[in-house]
N, C-alpha and C positions, 0 to 999 in steps of 0.2 A: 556505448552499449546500444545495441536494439532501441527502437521508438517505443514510446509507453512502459522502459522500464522504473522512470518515475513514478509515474502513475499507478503502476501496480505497486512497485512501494509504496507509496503512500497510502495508497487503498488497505493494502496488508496492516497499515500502524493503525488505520481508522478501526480496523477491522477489531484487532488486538486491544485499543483501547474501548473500544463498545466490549468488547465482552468480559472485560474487568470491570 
């Protein structure tokens, strides 16, 4: 995939788990 599609997944689960 693209560069930084890690990143942004991971960002998105951080993201997801801060807002529960």
């Amino acid at each position: 995939g693209p560069p930084g599609t890690s990143s942004v997944a991971h960002g998105f689960l951080i993201t997801r788990h801060s807002q529960t």
